[in-house]
C-alpha positions as CSV (number, residue, x, y, z in Angstrom):
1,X,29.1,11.5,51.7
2,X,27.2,13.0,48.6
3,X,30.7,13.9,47.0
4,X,31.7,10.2,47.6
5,X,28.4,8.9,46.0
6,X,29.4,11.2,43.0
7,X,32.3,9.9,42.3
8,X,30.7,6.3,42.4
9,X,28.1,7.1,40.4
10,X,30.5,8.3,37.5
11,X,33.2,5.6,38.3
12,X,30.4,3.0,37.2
13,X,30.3,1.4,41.1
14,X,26.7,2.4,41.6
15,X,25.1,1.3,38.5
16,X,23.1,-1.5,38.7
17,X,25.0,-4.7,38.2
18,X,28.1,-3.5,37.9
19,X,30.3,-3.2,41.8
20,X,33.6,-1.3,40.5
21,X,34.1,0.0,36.7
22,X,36.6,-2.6,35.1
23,X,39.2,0.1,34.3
24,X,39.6,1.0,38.1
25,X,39.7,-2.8,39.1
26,X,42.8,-3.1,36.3
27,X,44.5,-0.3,37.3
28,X,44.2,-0.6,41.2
29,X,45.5,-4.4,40.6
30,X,48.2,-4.2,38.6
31,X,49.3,-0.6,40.5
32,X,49.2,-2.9,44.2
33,X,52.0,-5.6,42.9
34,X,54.6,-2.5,42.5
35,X,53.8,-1.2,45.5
36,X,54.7,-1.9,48.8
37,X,51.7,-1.8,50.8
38,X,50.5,1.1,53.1
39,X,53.0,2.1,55.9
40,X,50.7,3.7,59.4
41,X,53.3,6.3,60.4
42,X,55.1,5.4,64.4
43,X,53.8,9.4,64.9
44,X,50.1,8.2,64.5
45,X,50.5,5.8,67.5
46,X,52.8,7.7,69.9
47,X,56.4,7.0,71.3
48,X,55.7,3.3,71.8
49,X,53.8,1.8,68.5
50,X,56.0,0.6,65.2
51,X,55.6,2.7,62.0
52,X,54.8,-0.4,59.5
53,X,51.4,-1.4,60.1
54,X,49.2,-3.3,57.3
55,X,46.3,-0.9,57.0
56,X,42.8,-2.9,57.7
57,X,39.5,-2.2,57.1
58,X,36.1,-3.9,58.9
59,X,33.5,-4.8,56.8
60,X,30.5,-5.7,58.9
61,X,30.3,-4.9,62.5
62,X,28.1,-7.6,64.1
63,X,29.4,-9.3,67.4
64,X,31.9,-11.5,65.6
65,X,33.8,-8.5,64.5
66,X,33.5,-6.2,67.8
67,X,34.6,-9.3,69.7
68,X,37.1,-10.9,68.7
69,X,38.2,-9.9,65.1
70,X,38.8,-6.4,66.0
71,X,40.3,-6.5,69.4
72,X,42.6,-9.1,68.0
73,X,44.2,-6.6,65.2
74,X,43.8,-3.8,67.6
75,X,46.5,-5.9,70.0
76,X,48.4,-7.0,66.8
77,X,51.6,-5.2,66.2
78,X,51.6,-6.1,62.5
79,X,48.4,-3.7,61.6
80,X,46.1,-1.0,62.3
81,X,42.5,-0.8,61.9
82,X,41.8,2.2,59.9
83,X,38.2,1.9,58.8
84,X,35.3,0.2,59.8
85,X,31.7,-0.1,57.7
86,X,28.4,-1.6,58.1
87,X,25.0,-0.8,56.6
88,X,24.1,-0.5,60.6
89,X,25.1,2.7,61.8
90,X,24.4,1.8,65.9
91,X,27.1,-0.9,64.9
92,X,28.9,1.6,63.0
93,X,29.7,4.3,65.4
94,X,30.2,1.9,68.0
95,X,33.3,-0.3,66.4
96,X,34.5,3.7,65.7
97,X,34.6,4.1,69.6
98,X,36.2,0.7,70.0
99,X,38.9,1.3,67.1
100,X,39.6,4.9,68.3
101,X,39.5,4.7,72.1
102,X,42.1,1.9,71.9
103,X,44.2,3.7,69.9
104,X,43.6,7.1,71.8
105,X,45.3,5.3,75.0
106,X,48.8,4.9,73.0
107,X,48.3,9.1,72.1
108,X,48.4,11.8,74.5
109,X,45.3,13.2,72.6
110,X,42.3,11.6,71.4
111,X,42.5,9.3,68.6
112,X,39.9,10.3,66.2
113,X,41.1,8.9,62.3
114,X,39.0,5.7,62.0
115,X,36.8,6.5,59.0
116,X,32.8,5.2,59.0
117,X,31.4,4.1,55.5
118,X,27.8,2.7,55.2
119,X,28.6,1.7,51.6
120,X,31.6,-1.4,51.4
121,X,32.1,0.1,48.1
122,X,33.6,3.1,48.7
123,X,35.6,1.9,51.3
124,X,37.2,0.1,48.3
125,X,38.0,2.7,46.8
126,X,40.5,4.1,49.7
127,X,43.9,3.2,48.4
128,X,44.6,3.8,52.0
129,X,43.3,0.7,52.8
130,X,45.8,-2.8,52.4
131,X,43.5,-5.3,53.6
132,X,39.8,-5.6,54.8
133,X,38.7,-8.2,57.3
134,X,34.8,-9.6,56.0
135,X,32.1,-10.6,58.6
136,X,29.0,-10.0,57.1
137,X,26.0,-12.4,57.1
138,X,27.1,-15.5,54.9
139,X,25.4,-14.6,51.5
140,X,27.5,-11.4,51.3
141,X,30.8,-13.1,51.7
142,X,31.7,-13.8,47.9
143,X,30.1,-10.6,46.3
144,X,32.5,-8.5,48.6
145,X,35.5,-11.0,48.7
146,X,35.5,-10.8,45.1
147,X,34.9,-6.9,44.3
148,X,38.0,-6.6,47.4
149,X,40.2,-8.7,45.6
150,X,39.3,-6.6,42.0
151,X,40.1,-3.3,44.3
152,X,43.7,-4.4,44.7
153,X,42.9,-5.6,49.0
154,X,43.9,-8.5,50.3
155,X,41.3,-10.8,52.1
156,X,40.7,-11.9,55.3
157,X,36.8,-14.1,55.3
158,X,35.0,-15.2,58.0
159,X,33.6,-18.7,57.7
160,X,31.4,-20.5,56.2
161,X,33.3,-18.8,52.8
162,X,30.3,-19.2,50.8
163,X,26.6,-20.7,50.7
164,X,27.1,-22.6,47.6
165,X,29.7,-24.0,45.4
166,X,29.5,-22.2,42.4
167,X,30.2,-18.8,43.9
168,X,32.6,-20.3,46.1
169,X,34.8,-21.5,43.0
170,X,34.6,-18.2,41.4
171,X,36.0,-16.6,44.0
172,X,38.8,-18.9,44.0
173,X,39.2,-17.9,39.6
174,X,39.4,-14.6,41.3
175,X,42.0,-15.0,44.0
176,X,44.1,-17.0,41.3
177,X,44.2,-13.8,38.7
178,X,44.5,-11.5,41.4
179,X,47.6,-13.3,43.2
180,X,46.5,-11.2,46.4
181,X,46.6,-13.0,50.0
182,X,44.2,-14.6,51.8
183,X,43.2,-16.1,54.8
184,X,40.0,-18.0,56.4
185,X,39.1,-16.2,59.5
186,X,39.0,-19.3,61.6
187,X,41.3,-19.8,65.2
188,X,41.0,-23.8,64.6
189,X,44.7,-24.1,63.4
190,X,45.9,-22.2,66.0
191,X,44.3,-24.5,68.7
192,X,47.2,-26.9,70.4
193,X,44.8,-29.9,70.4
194,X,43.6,-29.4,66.8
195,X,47.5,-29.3,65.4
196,X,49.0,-31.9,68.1
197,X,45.9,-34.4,66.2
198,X,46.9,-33.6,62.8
199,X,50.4,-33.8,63.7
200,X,50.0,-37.4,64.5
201,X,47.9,-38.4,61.7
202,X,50.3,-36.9,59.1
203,X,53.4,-38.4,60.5
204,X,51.6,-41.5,60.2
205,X,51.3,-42.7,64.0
206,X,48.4,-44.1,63.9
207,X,49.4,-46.0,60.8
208,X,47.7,-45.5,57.3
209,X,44.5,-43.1,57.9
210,X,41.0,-45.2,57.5
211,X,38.2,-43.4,59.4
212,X,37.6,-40.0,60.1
213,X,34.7,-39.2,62.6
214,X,34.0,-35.2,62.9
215,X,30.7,-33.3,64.4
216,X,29.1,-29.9,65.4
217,X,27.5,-28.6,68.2
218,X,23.5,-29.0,68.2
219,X,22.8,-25.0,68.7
220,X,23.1,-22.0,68.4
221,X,23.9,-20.9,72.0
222,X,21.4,-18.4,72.9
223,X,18.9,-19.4,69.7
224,X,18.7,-23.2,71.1
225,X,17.3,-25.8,69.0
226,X,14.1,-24.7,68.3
227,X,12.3,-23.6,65.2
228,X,10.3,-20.2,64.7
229,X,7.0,-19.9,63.2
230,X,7.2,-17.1,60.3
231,X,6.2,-13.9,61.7
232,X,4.5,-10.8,60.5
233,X,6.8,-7.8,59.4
234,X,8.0,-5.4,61.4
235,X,8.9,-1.6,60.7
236,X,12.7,-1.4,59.9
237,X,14.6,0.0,62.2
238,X,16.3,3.7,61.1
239,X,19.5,2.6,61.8
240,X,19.6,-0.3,58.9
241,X,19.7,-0.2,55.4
242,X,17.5,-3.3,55.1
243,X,17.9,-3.3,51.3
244,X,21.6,-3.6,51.4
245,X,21.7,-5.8,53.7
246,X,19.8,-8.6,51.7
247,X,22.4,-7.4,48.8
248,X,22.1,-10.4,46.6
249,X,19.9,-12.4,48.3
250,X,16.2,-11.8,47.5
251,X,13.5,-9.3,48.9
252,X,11.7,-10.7,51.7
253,X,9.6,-8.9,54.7
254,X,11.8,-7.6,57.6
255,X,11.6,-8.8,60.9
256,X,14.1,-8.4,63.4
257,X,14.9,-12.4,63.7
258,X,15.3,-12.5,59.8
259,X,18.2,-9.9,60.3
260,X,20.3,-9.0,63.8
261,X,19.3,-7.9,67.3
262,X,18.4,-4.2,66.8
263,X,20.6,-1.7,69.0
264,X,22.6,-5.5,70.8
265,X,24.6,-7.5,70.0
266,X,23.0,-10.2,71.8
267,X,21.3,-13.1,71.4
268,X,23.4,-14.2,68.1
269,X,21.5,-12.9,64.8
270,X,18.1,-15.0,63.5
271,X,19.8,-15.2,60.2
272,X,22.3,-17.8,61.1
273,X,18.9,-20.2,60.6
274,X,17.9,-18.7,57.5
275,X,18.8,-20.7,54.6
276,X,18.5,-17.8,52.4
277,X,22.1,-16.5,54.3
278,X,23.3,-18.9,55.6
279,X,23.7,-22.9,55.2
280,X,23.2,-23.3,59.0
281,X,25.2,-25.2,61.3
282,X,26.7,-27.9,59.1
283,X,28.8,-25.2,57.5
284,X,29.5,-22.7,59.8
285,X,30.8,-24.7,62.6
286,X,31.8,-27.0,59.5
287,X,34.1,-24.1,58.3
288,X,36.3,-24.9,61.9
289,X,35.7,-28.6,62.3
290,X,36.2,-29.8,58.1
291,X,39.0,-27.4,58.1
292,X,40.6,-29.5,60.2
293,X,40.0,-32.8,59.0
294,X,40.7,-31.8,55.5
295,X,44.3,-30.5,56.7
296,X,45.0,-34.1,58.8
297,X,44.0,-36.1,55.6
298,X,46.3,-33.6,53.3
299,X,43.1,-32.9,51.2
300,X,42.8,-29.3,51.2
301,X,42.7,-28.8,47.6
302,X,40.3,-31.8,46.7
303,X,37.1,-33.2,48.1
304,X,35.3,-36.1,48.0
305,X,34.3,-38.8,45.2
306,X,31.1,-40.3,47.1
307,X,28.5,-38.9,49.0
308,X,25.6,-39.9,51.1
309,X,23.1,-38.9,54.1
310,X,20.0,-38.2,55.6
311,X,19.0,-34.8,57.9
312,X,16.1,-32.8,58.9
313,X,15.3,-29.0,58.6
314,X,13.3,-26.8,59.9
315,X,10.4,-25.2,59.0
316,X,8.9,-21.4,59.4
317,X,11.2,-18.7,59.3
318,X,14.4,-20.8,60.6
319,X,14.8,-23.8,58.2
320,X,17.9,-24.6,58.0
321,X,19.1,-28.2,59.2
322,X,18.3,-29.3,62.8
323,X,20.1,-33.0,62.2
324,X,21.8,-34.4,59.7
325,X,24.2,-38.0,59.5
326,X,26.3,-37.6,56.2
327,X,29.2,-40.1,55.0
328,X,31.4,-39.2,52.5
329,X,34.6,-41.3,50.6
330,X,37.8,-39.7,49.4
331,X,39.8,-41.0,46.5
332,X,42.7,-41.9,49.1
333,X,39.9,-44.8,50.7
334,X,39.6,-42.6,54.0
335,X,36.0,-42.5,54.7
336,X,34.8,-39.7,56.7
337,X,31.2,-39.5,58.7
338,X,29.5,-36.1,59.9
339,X,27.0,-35.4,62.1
340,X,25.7,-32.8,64.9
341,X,26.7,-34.1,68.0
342,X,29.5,-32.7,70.0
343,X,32.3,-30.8,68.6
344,X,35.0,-33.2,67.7
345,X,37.3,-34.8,65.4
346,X,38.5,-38.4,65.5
347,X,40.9,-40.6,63.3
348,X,41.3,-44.2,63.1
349,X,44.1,-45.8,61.5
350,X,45.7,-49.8,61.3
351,X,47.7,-48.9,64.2
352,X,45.6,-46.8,66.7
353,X,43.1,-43.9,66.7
354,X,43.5,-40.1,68.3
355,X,40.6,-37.6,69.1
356,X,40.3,-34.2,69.8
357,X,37.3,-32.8,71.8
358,X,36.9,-29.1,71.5
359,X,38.5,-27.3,72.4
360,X,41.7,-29.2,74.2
361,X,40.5,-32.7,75.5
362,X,43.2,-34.5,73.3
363,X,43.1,-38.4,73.6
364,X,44.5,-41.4,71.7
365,X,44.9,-45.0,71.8
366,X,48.4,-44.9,72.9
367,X,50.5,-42.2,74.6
368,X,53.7,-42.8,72.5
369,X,50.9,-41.0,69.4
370,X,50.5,-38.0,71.5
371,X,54.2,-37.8,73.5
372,X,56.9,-39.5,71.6
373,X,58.7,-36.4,70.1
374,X,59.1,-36.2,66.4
375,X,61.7,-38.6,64.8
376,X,63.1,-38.4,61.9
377,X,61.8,-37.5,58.9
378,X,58.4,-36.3,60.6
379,X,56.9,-33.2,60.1
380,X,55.8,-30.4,62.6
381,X,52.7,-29.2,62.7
382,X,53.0,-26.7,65.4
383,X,51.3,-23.2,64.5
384,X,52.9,-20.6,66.2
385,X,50.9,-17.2,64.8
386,X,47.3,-16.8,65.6
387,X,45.0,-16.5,63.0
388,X,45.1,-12.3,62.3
389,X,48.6,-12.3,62.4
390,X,49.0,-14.8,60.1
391,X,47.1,-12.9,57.6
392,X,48.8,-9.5,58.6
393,X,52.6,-11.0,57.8
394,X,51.6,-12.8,54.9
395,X,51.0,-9.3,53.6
396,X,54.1,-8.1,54.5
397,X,56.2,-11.0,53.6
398,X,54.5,-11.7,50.2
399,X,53.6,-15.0,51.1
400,X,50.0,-17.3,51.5
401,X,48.7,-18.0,55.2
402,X,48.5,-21.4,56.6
403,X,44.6,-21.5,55.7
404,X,44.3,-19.7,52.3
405,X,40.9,-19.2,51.2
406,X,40.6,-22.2,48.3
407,X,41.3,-24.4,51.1
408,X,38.2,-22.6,52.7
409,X,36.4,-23.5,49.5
410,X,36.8,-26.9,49.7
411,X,35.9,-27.5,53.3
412,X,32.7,-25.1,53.2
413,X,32.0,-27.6,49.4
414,X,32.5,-30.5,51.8
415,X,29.9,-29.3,54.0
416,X,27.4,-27.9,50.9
417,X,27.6,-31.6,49.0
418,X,26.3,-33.4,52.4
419,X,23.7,-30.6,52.1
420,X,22.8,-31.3,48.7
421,X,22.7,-35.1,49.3
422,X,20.6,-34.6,52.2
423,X,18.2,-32.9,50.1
424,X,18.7,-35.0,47.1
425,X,18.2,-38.4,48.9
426,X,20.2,-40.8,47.4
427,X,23.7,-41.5,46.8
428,X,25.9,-39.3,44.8
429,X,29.5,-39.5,42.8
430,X,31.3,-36.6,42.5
431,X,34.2,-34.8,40.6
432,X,36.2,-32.8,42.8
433,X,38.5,-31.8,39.7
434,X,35.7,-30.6,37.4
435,X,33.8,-29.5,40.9
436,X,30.6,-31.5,39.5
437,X,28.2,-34.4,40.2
438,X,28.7,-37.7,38.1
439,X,25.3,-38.0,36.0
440,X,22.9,-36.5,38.2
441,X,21.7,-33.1,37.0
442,X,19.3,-33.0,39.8
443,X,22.5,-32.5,42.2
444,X,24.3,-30.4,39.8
445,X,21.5,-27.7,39.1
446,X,21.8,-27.3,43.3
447,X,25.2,-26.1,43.0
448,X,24.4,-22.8,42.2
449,X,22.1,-20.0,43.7
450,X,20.7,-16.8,41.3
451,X,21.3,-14.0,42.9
452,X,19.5,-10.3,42.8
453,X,21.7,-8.4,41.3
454,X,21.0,-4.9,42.3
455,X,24.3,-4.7,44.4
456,X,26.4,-7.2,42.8
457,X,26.9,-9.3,39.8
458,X,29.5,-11.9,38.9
């Protein structure tokens, strides 16, 4: 580990504000596009497993990652988990086990070659490493998406993408000069209901789209809907690098439901409620939900032109939104109304309506929407990969997933202007070219948050 820092330290990656030294970034990028990505020999494996494997590595190890996202590449034939990192090293050494004793049962031997990095950085530097799947708290999301995509790795991002527009859209510049693939880590797609809706609305079965009604759950499972009081700090744990794990978000006090459970994985982390990491529920069920309705009203790479709404947050140490009723108005006419409710999606058109109810209580107003099967000149819909295998053969076939992240962008911006007009009170017009509010600097100076740049700058 002190060799590794080392090398950092004299590659430029340690010094303050500066994440990887720009002569590494341009040589690992242009090297990866004449290069045929990693290949994880069959001998690694045993008799049974394939010898072209896209090599993956785990950036934060929090119970989103050690359930699902790495027993779903573990099972995937397409990859191989061959690192994992997290500034926890309880959560480290345990997604070790979990990579290692899975692949020890397709070995006659123990399978001991995942490597362990506390530092996302030097895990960067491993030009073993093809792709990196990212599910760290929220506010890390874009520093490391952006520094992976300058390392030469393709990106796989849990959702919500970002916790404000303005980083969001510069990791999209990024993703553009880089030409690497990427995917948003959510299942929604994949859901039968979810596409079967969107199928329908795009082949125009309910007739020209008018209304769209979309909503989140009301809690956080185990956190419920209450707010917490602030509390007084609390030692930090030896396990966690507290420091790093604020990153770019600003020093505050620790206490264990500003961070994660310590040594569990259970009840879900207090930091989903912090605004200072997260933009609460109405973007990170909203990375699912306005996914969705984004891909039904074939809007993925705009937004809207109005927006409107009223909410409530809390207040003490979980403040994000508890309520919130938010209309918004594309440049198409469709209107489209958010709230916290239940989780569904409904469209109305001139000619009927359909509705999904998470996750598979599909419904319309007639059952020649849902049943009739597709004529001609309709469009299918059907997604047949799940989510990490999506990702995983984009890689190998040099191609974009079915949920690349810009389109992330624009649903997690979707989600971040109700925010801001929540906040803002009034009305507000909006440019979704330029990514800007019409004559309201008020709105605009909200679309970007400073950021401590110990660990990262942009």
């Amino acid at each position: 580990m002190n060799q590794r820092r080392e090398f950092l330290k004299k590659s430029g990656m340690l010094a303050a504000g500066s994440m990887i030294a720009p002569n590494i970034v341009q040589a690992s990028v242009s090297a990866f596009g004449k290069t045929a990505p990693s290949v994880v020999p069959a001998s690694v494996f045993g008799k049974t497993a394939p010898g072209n494997r896209i090599t993956v590595g785990c950036i934060g190890l929090g119970r989103q990652t050690v359930n699902p996202n790495i027993p779903q590449f573990l099972k995937s034939p397409h990859g191989q988990i061959v690192a994992v990192c997290d500034v926890d090293t309880w959560r480290l050494e345990n997604a070790r086990k979990q990579v290692d004793e899975f692949y020890s049962k397709e070995k006659d031997t123990a399978y001991k070659a995942c490597k362990t990095f506390t530092d996302y950085r030097e895990l960067l530097l491993d030009k073993g490493i093809d792709a990196v799947m990212i599910a760290t708290p929220d506010h890390w999301h874009v520093p490391m998406a952006i520094d992976a995509l300058r390392a030469g790795k393709h990106v796989s991002l849990e959702k919500a993408m970002s916790t404000c527009i303005e980083h969001g859209r510069k990791l999209v510049d990024t993703i553009r000069k880089t030409k690497l693939v990427t995917r948003n880590d959510s299942e929604f797609r994949t859901l039968p209901g979810m596409y079967k809706a969107v199928e329908a609305v795009r082949n125009g079965r309910i007739g020209k789209l008018r209304k769209i009604n979309i909503a989140v759950p009301p809690e956080w499972g185990e956190l419920g809907n209450s707010a917490l009081p602030p509390e007084s700090s609390m030692p930090v744990p030896a396990e966690l690098d507290y420091d790093f794990w604020l990153g770019p978000a600003w020093e505050a006090p620790y206490t264990e439901k500003r961070v994660h459970p310590v040594k569990a994985y259970a009840p879900r982390p207090g930091w989903l409620r912090v605004s200072d990491y997260c933009n609460g529920m109405i973007s990170s069920w909203g990375g699912h939900i306005v996914s969705v309705m984004q891909w039904a009203n074939n809007t993925e790479y705009t937004g809207p032109v109005e927006i409107e709404g009223t909410g409530d947050f809390d207040k003490g140490l979980w403040n994000t939104m508890n309520r919130f009723d938010i209309r918004y108005k594309f440049g198409n006419g469709v209107e489209v109304f958010y709230t916290i409710d239940r989780a569904f999606l409904r469209f109305e058109g001139d000619n009927g309506w359909v509705q999904i109810d998470y996750p598979d209580q599909l419904t319309a107003s007639s059952p020649e929407i849902l049943n009739a099967p597709l004529g001609s000149g309709e469009k299918s819909f059907k997604v047949e990969l799940s989510d990490k295998d999506d990702f995983l053969l984009a890689i190998k076939e040099n191609r974009q997933t079915l949920e690349p992240l810009e389109t992330a962008h624009r649903a997690c911006s979707i989600c971040q202007l109700g925010l801001i007009a929540v906040k803002i009170g009034s009305p507000l017009k909006w440019d979704p070219v330029k990514e800007d509010f019409i004559g309201d600097n008020a709105a605009s100076a909200m679309l970007d948050i400073p950021i401590r740049e110990k660990y990262f700058k942009f």
